[in-house]
N, C-alpha and C positions, 0 to 999 in steps of 0.2 A: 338343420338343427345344430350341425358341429360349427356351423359359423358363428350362428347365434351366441351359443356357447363361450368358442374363444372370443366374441366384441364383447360379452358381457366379463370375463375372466380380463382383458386388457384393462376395463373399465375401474375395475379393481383396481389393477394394480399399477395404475398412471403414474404415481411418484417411482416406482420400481422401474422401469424404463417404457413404456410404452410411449413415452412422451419424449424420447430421445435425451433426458436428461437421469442422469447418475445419483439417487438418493443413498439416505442411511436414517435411521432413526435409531437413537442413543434406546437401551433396553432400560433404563428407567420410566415407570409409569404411573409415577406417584407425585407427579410434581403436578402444583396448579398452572403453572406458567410453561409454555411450548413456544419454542422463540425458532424460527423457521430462517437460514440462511442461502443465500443466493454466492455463489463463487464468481467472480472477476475470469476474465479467461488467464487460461494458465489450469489453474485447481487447486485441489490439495497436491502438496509434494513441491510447489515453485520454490521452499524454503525461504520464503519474503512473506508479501501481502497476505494473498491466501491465508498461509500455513498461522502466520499469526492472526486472523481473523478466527479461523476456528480453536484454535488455543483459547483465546478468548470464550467461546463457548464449553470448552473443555475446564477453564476455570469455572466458568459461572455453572456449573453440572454438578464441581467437583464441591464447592463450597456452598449451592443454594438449590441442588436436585431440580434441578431444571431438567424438562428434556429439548431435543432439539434436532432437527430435519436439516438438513442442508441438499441441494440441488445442484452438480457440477455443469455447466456450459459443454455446448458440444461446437467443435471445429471456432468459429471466430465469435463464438458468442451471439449469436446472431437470434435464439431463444432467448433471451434477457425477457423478454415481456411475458410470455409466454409462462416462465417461470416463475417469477413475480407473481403474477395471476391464480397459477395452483396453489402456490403458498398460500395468498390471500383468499381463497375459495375453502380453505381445509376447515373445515371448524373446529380442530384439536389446535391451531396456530395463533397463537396470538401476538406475534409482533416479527416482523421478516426485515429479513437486511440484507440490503445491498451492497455487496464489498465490490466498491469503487466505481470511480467518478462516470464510467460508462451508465448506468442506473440512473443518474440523476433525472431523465426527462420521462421517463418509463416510471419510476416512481413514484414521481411527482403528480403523473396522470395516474394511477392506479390506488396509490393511497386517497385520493380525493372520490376513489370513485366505493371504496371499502373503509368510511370512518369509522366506524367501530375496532379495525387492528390500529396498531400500531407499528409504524412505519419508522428505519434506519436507513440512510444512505452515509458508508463512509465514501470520505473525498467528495462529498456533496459543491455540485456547481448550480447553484442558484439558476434558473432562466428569468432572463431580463422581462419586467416588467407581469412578472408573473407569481403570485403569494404565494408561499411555502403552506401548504394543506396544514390544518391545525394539529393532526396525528403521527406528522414526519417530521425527524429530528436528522440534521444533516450534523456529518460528522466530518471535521476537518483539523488539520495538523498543522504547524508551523514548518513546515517543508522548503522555503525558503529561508528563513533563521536560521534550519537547520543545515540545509545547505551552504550558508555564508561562511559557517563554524567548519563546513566539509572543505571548503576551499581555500579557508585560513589557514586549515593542515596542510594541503598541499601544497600551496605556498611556503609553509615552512620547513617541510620537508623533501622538497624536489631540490635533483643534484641538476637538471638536463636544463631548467627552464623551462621545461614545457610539461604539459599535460593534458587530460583528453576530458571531456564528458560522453559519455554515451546512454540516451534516455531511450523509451520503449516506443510510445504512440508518441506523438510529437502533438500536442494538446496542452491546454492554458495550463494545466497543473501542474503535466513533466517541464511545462516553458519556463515556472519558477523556481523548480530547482538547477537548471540549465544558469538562468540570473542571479539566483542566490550563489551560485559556486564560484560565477567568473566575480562578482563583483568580491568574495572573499579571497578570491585568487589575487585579485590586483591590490587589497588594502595591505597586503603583504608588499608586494612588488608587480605596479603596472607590467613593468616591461616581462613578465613572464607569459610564456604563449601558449592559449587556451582552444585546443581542437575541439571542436563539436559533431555532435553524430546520431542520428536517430534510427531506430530500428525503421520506423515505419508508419503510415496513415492513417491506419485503423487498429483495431483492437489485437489483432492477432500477433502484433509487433511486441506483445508481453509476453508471448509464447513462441521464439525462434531464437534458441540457445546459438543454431550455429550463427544465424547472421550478428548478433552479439559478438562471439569469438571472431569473425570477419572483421565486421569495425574496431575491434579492441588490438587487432594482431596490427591493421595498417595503421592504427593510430601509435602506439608503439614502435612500429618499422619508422614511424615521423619524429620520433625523438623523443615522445612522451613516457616519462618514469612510472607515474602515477595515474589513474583513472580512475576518475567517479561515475560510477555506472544507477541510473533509475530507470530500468528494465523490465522489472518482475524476472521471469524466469529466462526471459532472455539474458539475464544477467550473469544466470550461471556460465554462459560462454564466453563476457568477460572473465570470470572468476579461470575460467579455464585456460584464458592466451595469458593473464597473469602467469600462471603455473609453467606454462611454456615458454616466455616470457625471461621468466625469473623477475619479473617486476612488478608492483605495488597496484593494489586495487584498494578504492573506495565504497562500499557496497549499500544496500537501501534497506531500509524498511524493519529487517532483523540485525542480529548481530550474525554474518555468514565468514566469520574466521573459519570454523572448524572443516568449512568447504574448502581450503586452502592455507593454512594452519602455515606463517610465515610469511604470508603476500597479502594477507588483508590488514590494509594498514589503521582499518576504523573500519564503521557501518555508524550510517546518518538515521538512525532508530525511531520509528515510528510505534507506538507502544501501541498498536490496533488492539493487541488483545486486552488492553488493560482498560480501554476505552470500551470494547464491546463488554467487558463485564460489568464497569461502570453505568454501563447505561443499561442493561439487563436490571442493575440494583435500582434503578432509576424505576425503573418499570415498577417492581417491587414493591419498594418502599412507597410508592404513588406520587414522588416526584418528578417523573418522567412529565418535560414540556417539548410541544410538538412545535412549528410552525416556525421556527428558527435553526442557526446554525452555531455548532456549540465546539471552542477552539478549545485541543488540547494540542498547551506550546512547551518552551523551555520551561517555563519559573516550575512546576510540578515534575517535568523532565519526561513528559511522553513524548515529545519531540527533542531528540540526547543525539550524544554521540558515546561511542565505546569506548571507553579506557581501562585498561584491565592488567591484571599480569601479563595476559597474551599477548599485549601489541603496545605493553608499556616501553619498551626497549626500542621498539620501531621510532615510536612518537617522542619521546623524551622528555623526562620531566620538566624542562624548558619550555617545551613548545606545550607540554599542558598547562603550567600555569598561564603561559599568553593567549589560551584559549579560553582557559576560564574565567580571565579578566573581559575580554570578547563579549564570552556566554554573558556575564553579570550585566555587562552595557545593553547589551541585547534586550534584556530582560528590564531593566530598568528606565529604557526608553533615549538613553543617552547617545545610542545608534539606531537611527531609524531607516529602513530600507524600505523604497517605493514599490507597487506591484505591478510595476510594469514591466515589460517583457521583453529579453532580447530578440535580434534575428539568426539564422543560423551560421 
């Protein structure tokens, strides 16, 4: 009987952890809409992707009483389906999202198999020769734009000539901010020299702050001033050999000055959260369409770069304006950058 007992009490309480994964549910319970989130590895806390994925639902709570679940990944993420699945089986959930481009093929098979929810992937990767389910909306940034703008800065601001990248998983999406940086490194000045560096092969490479601060210290000991780092929260360990360092970092996704307040010379800004609210309203309003893939770039500025008081002194009014003539070209199609992909 006491067994019985505790499989029928885990049974319960599966989003609570019996399933290995880390829930919450916002204490609002008056909202028609329950929008169900899935974490990237890493989690809450990487101060990047993550943290502004759920922001985004923290907005969409705070102005449309929404409530909303989220589900953290354990060890390399290696639950992604698993989780996806509870979400999608909950009947209080109506529409789950996947923050980041790991999700996309587990999504994409899951929402086809539960068309009544509605289905988010950000950093959505398309699979080849395979239709986007009519209930899933892939969400994607200008990440490359944005990084040509991230390399144009360094370019204009490096004393040594050189500088580094360093990305998380080494994958089609971190491969374009890798090529958006060098090819904005070189419209500056080919002859300036671009180290590259990846955490690693799989997922867990968004979640190893030291080996981050490894790559970032010997790319540095090489001569490099500057670093543009697309880590997730390995990033913070760049942010870290900057500090040690005493030199210049590039950062992703958020604006992470305040993580090093005099060494972060920009953040190449991904407005996740403002996208995930936008498309919560989408929900809402019953404009939300599925089956395709929906770019938030420069012209609206979800894909930006920071300029502020904080890092205006860094950057200098000079090399803003020559970026923001850049940005406009960008934007207006007068520079176009192909999407294909360096080597390492």
């Amino acid at each position: 009987m006491r067994y019985l007992l505790a499989a029928f009490l885990c049974s319960l309480l599966v989003f609570a952890g019996c399933s290995g994964a880390n829930t919450k549910k916002t204490e609002n319970h008056t909202s028609a809409l329950h929008v169900g989130l899935v974490f990237d590895v890493g989690g809450r806390g990487d101060k990047s992707f993550n943290d502004s994925a759920y922001n985004g639902l923290e907005l969409a709570k705070k102005q449309h009483s929404i409530e909303y679940t989220y589900i953290e990944p354990q060890g390399e993420g290696a639950d992604r389906e698993s989780a996806l699945r509870q979400m999608a089986s909950d009947p209080d959930v109506d529409v789950i999202i996947g923050a980041g481009l790991l999700f996309s093929d587990d999504i994409t098979r899951i929402a086809a198999e539960f068309p009544d929810k509605k289905f988010v992937c950000i950093d959505y990767i398309p699979q080849p020769n395979v239709a986007i389910p009519a209930n899933l909306q892939g969400i994607v940034f200008e990440e490359q734009k944005g990084s040509y703008l991230a390399g144009a800065l360094a370019g204009l601001v490096t004393k040594t000539k050189t500088v580094g990248f360093i990305g998380g998983m080494e994958s089609s999406v971190i491969k374009k901010f890798e090529t958006g940086f060098i090819k904005g490194v070189h419209s500056i000045n080919p002859s300036i020299n671009v180290i590259s560096g990846y955490i690693g092969m799989t997922g867990s490479a968004f979640a190893n702050p030291a080996k981050g601060r490894e790559l970032a210290l010997g790319q540095y000991g090489r001569g490099a001033d500057i670093i543009y780092q697309a880590a997730g929260a390995s990033g913070l360990g760049v942010i870290e050999a900057a500090r040690e360092r005493k030199a210049l970092v590039i950062c992703t996704d958020r604006d992470q000055e305040p993580d090093a307040p005099g060494y972060v010379l920009s953040s190449m800004t991904k407005a996740v959260d403002r996208a995930v609210l936008k498309t919560v309203e989408s929900v809402l309003d019953g404009s939300f369409k599925g089956g395709n893939v929906a770019v938030f770039g420069l012209a609206d500025r979800y894909t930006d770069y920071v300029y502020n008081d904080k890092n205006s002194s860094l950057i200098g009014s000079e090399n803003h304006d020559k970026l923001e003539k850049i940005r406009r070209k960008l934007i207006a199609g007068e520079l176009v950058l192909d999407e294909g992909v360096t080597g390492r």
